[in-house]
Structure formats: structure tokens, C-alpha cells
C-alpha positions as protocol buffer text, in pm:
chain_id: "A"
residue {
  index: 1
  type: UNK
  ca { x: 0 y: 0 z: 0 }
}
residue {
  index: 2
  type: UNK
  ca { x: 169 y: 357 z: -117 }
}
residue {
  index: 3
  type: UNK
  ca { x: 202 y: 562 z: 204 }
}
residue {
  index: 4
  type: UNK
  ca { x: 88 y: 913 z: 253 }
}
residue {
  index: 5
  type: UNK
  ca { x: 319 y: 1175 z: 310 }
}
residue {
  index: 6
  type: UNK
  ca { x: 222 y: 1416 z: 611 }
}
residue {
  index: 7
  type: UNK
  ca { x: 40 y: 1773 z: 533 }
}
residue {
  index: 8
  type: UNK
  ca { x: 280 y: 2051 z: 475 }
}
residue {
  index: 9
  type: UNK
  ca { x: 269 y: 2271 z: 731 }
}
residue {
  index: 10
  type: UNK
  ca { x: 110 y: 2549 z: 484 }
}
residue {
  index: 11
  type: UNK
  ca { x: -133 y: 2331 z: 346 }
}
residue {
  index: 12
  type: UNK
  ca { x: -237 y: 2202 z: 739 }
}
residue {
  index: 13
  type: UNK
  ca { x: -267 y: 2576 z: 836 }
}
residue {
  index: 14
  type: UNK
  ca { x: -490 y: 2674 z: 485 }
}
residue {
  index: 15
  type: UNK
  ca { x: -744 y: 2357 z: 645 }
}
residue {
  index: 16
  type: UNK
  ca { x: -861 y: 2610 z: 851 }
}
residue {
  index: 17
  type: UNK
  ca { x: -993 y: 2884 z: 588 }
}
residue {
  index: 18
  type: UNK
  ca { x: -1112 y: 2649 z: 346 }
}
residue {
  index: 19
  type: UNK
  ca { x: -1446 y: 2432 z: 384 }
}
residue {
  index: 20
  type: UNK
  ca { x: -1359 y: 2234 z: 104 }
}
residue {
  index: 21
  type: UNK
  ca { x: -1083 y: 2101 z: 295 }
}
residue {
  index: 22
  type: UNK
  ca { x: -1293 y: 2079 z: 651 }
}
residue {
  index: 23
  type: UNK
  ca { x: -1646 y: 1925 z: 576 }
}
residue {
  index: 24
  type: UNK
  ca { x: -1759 y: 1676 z: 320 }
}
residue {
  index: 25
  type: UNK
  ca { x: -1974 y: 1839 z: 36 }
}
residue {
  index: 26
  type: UNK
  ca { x: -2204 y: 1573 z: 20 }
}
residue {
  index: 27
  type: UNK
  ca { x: -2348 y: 1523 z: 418 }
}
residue {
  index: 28
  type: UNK
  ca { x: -2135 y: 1745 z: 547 }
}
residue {
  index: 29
  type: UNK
  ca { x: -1952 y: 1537 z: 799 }
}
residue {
  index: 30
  type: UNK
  ca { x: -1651 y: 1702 z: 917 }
}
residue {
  index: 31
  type: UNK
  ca { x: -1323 y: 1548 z: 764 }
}
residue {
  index: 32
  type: UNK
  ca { x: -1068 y: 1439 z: 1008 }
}
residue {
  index: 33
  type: UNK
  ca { x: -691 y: 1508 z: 941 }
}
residue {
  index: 34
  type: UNK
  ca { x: -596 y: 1174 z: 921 }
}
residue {
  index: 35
  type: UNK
  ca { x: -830 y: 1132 z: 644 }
}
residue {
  index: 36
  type: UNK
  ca { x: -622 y: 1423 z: 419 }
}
residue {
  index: 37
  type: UNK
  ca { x: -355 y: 1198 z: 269 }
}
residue {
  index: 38
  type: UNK
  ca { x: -70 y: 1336 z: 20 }
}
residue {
  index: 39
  type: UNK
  ca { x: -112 y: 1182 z: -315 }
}
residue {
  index: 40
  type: UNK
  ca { x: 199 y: 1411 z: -504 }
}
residue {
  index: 41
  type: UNK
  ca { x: 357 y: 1736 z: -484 }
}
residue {
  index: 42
  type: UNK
  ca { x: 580 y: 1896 z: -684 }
}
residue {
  index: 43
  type: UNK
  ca { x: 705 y: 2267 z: -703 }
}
residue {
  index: 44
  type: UNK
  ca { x: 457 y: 2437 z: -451 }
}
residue {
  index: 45
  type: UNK
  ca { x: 157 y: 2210 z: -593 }
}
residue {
  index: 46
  type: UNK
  ca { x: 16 y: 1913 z: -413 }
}
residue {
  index: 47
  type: UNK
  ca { x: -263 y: 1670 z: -495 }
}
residue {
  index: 48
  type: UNK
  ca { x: -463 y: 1546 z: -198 }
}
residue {
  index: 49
  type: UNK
  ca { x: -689 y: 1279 z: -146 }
}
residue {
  index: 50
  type: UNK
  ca { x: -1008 y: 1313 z: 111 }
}
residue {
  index: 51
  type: UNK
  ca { x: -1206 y: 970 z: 205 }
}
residue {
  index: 52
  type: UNK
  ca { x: -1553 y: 1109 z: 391 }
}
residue {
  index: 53
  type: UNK
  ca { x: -1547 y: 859 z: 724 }
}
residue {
  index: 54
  type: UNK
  ca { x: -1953 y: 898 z: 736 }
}
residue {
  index: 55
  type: UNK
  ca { x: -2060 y: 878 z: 335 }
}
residue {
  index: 56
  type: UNK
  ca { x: -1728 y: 714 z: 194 }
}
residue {
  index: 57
  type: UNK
  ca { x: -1716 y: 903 z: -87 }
}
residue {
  index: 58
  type: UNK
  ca { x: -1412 y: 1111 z: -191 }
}
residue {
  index: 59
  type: UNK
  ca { x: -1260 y: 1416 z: -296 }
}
residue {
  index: 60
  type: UNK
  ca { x: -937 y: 1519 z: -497 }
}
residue {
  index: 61
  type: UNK
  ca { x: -788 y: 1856 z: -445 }
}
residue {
  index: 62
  type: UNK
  ca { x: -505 y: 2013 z: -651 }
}
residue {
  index: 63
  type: UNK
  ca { x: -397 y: 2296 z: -416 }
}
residue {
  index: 64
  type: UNK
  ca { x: -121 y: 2529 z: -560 }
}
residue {
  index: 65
  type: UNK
  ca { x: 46 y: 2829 z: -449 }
}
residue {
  index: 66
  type: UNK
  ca { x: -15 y: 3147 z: -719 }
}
residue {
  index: 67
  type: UNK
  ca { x: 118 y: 3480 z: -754 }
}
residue {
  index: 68
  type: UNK
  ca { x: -157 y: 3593 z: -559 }
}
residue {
  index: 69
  type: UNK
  ca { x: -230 y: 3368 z: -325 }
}
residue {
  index: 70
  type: UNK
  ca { x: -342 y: 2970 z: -294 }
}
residue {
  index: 71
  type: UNK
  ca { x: -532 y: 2816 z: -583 }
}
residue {
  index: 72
  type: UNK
  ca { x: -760 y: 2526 z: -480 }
}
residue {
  index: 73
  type: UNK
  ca { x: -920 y: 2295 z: -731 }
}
residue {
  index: 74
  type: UNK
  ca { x: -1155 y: 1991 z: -605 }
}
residue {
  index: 75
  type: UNK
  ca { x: -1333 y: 1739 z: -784 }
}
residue {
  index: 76
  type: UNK
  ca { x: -1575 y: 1457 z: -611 }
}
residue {
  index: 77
  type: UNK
  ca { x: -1432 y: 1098 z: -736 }
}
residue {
  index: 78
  type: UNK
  ca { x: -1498 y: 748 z: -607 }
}
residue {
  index: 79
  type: UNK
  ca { x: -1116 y: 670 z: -628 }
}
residue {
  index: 80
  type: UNK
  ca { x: -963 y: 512 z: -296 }
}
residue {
  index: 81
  type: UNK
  ca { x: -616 y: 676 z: -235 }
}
residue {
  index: 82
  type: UNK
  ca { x: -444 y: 376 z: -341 }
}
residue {
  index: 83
  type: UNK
  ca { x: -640 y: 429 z: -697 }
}
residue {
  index: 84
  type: UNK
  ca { x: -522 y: 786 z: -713 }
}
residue {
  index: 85
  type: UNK
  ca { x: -169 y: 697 z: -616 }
}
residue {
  index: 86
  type: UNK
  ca { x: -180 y: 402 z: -876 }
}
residue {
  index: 87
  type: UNK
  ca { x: -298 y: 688 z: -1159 }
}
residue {
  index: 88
  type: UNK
  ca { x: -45 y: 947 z: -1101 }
}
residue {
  index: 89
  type: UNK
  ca { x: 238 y: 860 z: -1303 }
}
residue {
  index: 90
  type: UNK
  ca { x: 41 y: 659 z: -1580 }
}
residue {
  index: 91
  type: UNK
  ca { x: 65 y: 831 z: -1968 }
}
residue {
  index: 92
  type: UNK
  ca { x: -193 y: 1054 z: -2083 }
}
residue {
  index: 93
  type: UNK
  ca { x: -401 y: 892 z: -2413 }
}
residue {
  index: 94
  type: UNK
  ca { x: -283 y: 1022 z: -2710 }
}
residue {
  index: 95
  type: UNK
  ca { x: -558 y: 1098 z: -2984 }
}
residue {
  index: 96
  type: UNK
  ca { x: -457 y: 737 z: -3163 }
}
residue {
  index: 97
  type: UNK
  ca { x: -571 y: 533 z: -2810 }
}
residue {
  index: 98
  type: UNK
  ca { x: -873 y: 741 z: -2832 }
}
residue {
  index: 99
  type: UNK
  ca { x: -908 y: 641 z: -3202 }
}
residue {
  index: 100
  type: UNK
  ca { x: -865 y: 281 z: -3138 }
}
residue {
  index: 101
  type: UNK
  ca { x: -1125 y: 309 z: -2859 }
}
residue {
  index: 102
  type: UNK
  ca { x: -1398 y: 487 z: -3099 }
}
residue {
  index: 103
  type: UNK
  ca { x: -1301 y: 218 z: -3357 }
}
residue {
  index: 104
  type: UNK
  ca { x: -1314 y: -107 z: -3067 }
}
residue {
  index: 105
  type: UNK
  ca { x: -1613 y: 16 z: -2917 }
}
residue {
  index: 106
  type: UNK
  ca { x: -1823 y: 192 z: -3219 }
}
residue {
  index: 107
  type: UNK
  ca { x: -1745 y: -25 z: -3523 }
}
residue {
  index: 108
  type: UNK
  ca { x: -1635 y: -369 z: -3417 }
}
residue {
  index: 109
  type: UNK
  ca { x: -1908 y: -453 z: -3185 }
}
residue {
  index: 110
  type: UNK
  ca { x: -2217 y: -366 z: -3265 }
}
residue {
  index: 111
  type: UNK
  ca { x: -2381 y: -530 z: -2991 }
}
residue {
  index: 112
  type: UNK
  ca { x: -2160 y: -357 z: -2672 }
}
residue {
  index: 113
  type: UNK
  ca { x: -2331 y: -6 z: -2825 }
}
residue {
  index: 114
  type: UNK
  ca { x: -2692 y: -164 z: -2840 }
}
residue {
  index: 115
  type: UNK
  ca { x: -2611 y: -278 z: -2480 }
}
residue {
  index: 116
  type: UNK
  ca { x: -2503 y: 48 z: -2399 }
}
residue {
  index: 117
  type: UNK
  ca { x: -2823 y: 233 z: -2579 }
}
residue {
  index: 118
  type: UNK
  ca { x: -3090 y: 21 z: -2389 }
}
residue {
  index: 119
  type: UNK
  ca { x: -3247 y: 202 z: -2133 }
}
């Protein structure tokens, strides 16, 4: 299991002015520290992973320091941290692995797109 580096102090001391970081968006159950875990950082930017104790669900923050001040970007996910961690270094698809996944999915089987079109 990847381990979690501990909060830099500046990112533990912005907890406190952000809500993002300090209760769950979806029921609102206040995060605990322990459930903030470190998933990269490089150059003044780190990418943190949030697991919700009470609904489970999950949150990934890119948190960044600016010119002006802290930038903080969070999406809700249903990775675990060890799916995040897993994700971070693989390659980006390049328009031909998109092509061959138009091609696999939209021309050579008919029936996984009928599958997919039933409602």
C-alpha cells in the first residue's frame, strides 16, 4: 500500500480557511486530518486525497500556491487513495488510443453499443 506523506505545514494551516478542505460536500460530515492523505507534490503544488469517514465518498484537491495567493481545485471521485496513487504517473491517451477506442467500441461490436443504448 503507497504511504501518505504528512500535510505541509502550509497546506495544514490553509485547512482552517477552506471548507472544502474541513467538511464533506455531500453530508457534510466534518473530515478528520488523518483522512487528508498526500497523493503528489511537486514545485509548490500538491494533490490530496479526502475519504468522507460517514458517506465514503471522496474528494481530490489540486492545491497550488499562485502569484496571488493559494489556488484550490476539487473534484468529487470514487477513487480510494491507493487508486489515485496508482494513476499518477500513468501516460496521458494520445488521440490514436482514443481512435482505437472509438473504432473497438463503435465499429467492431455492434452489440456492446446496443447494450449500452438500452435504457
Amino acid at each position: 500500500m503507497p504511504k501518505s506523506t504528512p500535510l505541509p505545514q502550509h497546506i495544514d494551516s490553509l485547512r482552517s480557511q477552506f471548507k472544502v478542505m474541513k467538511e464533506c460536500p455531500l453530508c457534510e460530515a466534518t473530515f478528520e486530518t488523518n483522512s487528508i492523505k498526500t497523493v503528489d507534490q511537486s514545485q509548490g503544488s500538491h494533490v490530496l486525497h479526502i475519504t468522507c469517514s460517514k458517506c465514503k465518498n471522496a474528494l481530490i484537491l489540486l492545491v497550488g500556491l499562485t502569484d496571488v495567493g493559494v489556488g484550490l481545485v476539487g473534484l468529487i471521485s470514487d477513487l480510494t487513495f491507493e487508486d489515485a496513487f496508482r494513476l499518477k504517473n500513468r501516460q496521458s491517451m494520445t488521440e490514436d488510443d482514443l481512435l482505437d477506442y472509438y473504432q473497438t467500441i463503435y465499429h467492431k461490436s455492434n452489440s456492446f453499443v446496443q447494450l449500452l443504448m438500452k435504457t
